[in-house]
C-alpha positions in Angstrom: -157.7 21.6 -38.4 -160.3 18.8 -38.5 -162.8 18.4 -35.3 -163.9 15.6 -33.8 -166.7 14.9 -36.5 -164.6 14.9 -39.0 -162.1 11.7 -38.6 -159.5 11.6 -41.3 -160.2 8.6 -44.3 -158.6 5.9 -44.3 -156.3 6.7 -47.2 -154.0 3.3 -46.9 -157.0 1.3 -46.9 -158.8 3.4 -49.3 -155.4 3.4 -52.0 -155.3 -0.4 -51.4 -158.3 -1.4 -52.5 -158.6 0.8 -55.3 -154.8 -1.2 -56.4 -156.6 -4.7 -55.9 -159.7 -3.1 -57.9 -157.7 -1.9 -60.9 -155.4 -5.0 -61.3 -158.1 -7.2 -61.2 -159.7 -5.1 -64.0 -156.7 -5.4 -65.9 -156.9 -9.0 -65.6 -160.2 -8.8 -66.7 -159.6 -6.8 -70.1 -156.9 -9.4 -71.2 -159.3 -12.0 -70.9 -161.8 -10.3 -72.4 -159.3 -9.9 -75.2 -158.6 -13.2 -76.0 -161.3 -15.0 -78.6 -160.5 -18.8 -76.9 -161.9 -17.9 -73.4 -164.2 -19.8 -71.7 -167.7 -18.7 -73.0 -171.6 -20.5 -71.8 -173.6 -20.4 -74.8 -177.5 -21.3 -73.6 -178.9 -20.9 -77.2 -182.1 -19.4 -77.6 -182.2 -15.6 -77.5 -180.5 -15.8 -74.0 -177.3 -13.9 -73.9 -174.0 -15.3 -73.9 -172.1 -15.5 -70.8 -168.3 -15.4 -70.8 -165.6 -15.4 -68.1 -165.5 -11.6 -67.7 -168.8 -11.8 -66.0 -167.7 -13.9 -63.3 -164.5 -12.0 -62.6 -166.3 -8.5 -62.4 -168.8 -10.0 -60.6 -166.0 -11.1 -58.1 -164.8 -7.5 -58.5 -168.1 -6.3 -57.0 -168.0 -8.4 -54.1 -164.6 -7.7 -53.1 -165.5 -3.6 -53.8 -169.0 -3.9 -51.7 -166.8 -5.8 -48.7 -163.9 -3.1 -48.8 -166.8 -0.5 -48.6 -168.6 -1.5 -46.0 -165.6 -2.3 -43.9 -164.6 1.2 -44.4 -168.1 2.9 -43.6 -168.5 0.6 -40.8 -165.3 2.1 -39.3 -166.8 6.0 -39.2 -167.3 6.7 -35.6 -171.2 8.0 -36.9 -171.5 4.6 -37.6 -170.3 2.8 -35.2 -173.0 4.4 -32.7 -176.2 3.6 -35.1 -177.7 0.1 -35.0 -177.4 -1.3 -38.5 -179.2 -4.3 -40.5 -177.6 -7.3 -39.5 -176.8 -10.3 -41.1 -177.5 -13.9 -39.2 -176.1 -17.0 -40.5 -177.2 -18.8 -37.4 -173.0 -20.0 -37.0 -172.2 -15.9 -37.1 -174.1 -12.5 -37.1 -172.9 -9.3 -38.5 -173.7 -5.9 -39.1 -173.7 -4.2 -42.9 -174.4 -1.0 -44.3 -175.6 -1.8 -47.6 -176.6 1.5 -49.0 -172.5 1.9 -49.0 -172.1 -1.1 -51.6 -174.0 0.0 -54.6 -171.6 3.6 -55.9 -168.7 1.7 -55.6 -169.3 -1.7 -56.9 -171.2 0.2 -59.9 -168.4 2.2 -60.5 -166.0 -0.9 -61.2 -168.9 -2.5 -63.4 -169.9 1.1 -65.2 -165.9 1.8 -66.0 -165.7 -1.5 -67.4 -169.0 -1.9 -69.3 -168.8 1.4 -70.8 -165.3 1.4 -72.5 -165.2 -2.2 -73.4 -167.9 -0.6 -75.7 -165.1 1.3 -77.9 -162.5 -1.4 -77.3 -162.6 -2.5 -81.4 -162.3 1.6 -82.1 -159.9 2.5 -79.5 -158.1 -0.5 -78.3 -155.5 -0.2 -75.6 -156.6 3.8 -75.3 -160.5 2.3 -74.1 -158.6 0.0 -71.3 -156.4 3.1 -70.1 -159.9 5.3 -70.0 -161.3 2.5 -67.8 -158.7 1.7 -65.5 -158.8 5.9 -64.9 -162.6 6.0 -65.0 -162.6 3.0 -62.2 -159.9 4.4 -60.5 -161.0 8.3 -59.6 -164.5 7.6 -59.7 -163.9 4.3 -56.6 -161.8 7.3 -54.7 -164.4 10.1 -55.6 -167.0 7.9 -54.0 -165.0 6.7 -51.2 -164.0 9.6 -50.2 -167.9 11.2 -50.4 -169.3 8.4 -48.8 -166.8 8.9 -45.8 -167.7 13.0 -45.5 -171.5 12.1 -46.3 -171.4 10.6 -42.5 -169.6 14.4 -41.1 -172.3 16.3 -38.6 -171.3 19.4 -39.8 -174.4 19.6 -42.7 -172.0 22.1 -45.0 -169.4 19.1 -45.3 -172.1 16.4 -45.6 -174.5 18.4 -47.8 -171.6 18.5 -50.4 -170.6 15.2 -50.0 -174.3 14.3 -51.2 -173.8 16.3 -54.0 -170.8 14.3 -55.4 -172.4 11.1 -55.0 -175.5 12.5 -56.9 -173.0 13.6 -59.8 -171.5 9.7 -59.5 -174.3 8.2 -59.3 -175.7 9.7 -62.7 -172.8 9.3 -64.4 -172.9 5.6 -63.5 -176.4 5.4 -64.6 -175.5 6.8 -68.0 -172.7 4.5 -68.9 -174.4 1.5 -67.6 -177.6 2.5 -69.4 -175.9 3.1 -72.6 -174.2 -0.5 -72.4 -177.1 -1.7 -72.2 -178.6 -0.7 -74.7 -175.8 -1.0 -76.8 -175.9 -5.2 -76.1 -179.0 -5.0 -78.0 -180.9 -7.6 -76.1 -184.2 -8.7 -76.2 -186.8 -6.6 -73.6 -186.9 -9.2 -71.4 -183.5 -9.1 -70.4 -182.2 -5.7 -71.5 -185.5 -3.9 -69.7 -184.7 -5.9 -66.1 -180.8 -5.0 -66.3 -181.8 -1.8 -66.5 -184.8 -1.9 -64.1 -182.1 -3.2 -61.7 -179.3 -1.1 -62.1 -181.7 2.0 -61.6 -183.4 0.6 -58.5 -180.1 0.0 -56.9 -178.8 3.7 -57.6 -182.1 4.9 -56.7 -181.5 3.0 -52.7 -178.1 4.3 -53.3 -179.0 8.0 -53.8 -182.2 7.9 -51.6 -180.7 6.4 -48.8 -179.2 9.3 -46.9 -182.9 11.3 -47.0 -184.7 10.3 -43.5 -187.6 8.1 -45.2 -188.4 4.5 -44.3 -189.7 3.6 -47.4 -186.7 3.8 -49.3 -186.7 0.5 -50.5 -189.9 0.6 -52.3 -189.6 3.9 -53.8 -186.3 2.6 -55.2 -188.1 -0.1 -56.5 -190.5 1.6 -58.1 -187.9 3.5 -59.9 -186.1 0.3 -61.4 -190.3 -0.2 -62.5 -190.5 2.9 -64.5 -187.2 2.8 -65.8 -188.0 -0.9 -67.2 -190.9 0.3 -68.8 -189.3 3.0 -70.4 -186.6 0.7 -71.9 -189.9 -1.4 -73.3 -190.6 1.3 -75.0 -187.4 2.9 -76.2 -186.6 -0.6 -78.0 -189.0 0.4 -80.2 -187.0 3.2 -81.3 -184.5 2.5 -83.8 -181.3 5.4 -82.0 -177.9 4.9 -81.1 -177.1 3.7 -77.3 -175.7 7.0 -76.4 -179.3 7.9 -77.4 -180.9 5.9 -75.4 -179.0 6.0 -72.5 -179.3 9.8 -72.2 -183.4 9.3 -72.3 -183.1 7.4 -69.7 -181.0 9.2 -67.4 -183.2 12.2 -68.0 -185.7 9.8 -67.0 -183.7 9.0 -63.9 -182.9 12.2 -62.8 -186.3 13.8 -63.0 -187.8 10.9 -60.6 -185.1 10.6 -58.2 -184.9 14.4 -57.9 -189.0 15.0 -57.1 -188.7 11.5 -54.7 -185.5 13.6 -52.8 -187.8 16.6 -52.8 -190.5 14.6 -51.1 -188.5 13.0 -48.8 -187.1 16.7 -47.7 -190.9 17.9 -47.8 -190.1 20.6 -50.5 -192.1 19.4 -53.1 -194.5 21.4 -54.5 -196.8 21.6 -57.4 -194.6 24.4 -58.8 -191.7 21.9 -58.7 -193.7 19.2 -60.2 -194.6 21.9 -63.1 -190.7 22.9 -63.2 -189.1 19.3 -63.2 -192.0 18.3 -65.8 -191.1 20.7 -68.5 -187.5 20.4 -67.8 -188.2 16.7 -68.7 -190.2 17.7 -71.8 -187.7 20.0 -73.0 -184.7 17.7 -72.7 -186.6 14.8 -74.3 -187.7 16.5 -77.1 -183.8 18.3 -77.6 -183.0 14.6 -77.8 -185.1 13.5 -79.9 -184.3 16.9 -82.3 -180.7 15.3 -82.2 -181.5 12.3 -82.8 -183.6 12.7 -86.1 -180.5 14.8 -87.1 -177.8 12.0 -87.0 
């Protein structure tokens, strides 16, 4: 029987915006299909924008609202004062640290398997509609239990939005390297897409300075893809370095936050680091 802390989700809200989600990504693979849509050139070495980046942009927003709606509605939430949002004509609260797993699990599902669309065809669509689908009611579902006062409930919770979270970073680090873009742009995609799961991940350890220390992530993840373009690998490569990367600094910054971190876990996480690198780069040399 649940207690008081530990309100059932909202399962008709949850199921209908995953439905809106996945039909709109459906939408978005025909387009994406068809050679005669609308596509902005810029010329130059900028990359070329089509009408799939508009849509899943729209995708995002409409996944961030339905989020925050639903975390907003947690009775743990409704007692805590929030940032707020002032337009001058309205004001609102948000939660935005509740956006970033689920509107980067709509654009990692689609980003990744659009990569093996050519090999796979209709097979890659059906693997993103399921990867969008499970992983927007995994981190639903998480993010609702991650707000439960009982710690075993919300401990665990924060476990399965860790495990998201680095999948997401994989398969949106590996699509980017896959585009092959110049540093420039390639490096500050990346740089972006880790600071945001960093504030994601960060955000339910009791520190004020998340913000910058997610920040500072997206910094050394952007350097690293400077130098990883150097590197003549495959994206799957490349992505896996820098998860590895990822996941070393966002664990020691969690460890910190918790004040567990010692120099024994700075020695442990560092050769953990070392060893993976260098197992990847072993397999790398070998393909």
């Amino acid at each position: 029987m649940l207690s008081a802390s530990s309100p059932v989700p909202r399962f008709d809200r949850i199921v209908s915006l995953i439905f809106v989600i996945l039909i709109g990504l459906g939408v978005i693979f025909l387009v994406d299909t068809n050679p005669d849509t609308l596509r902005i050139v810029p010329g130059g070495d900028l990359p070329t924008i089509t009408l799939s980046w508009f849509l899943v942009a729209l995708l995002t927003v409409i996944t961030s609202v339905g989020a925050d709606l639903l975390a907003r509605a947690h009775p743990q939430l409704q007692s805590r004062t929030l940032p707020e949002v002032n337009l001058g004509f309205v004001r609102f609260e948000v939660v935005p640290n509740f956006w970033v797993l689920p509107s980067l699990s709509v654009v990692g599902s689609f980003a990744f398997f659009r990569l093996f669309s050519n090999a796979f065809e209709g097979l890659a669509f059906v693997l993103a509609l399921v990867a969008a689908g499970s992983s927007l009611l995994i981190v639903l579902l998480a993010q609702h239990y991650v707000l439960d006062r009982t710690p075993r409930v919300s401990q665990l919770a924060q476990v399965v939005l860790q495990a998201v979270g680095y999948l997401l970073a994989f398969g949106i680090f590996s699509a980017v390297s896959y585009t092959g873009y110049r540093t420039l742009y390639s490096a500050s995609m990346i740089g972006l897409t880790g600071a945001l799961l960093a504030y994601a991940l960060l955000a339910f350890h009791p520190r004020t300075s998340t913000v910058l220390l997610a920040l500072l992530v997206g910094l050394v993840l952007a350097e690293a893809t400077w130098a990883l373009n150097y590197w003549a690998t495959s994206f799957l490569i490349a992505g896996t370095v820098l998860l590895v990367l990822f996941y070393v600094v966002v664990s020691l910054l969690q460890h910190q936050a918790a004040g567990r971190l010692q120099r024994r876990m700075l020695l442990e996480y560092g050769v953990l680091g070392g060893a993976l690198f260098v197992t990847i780069a072993y397999v790398a040399l070998l393909i």
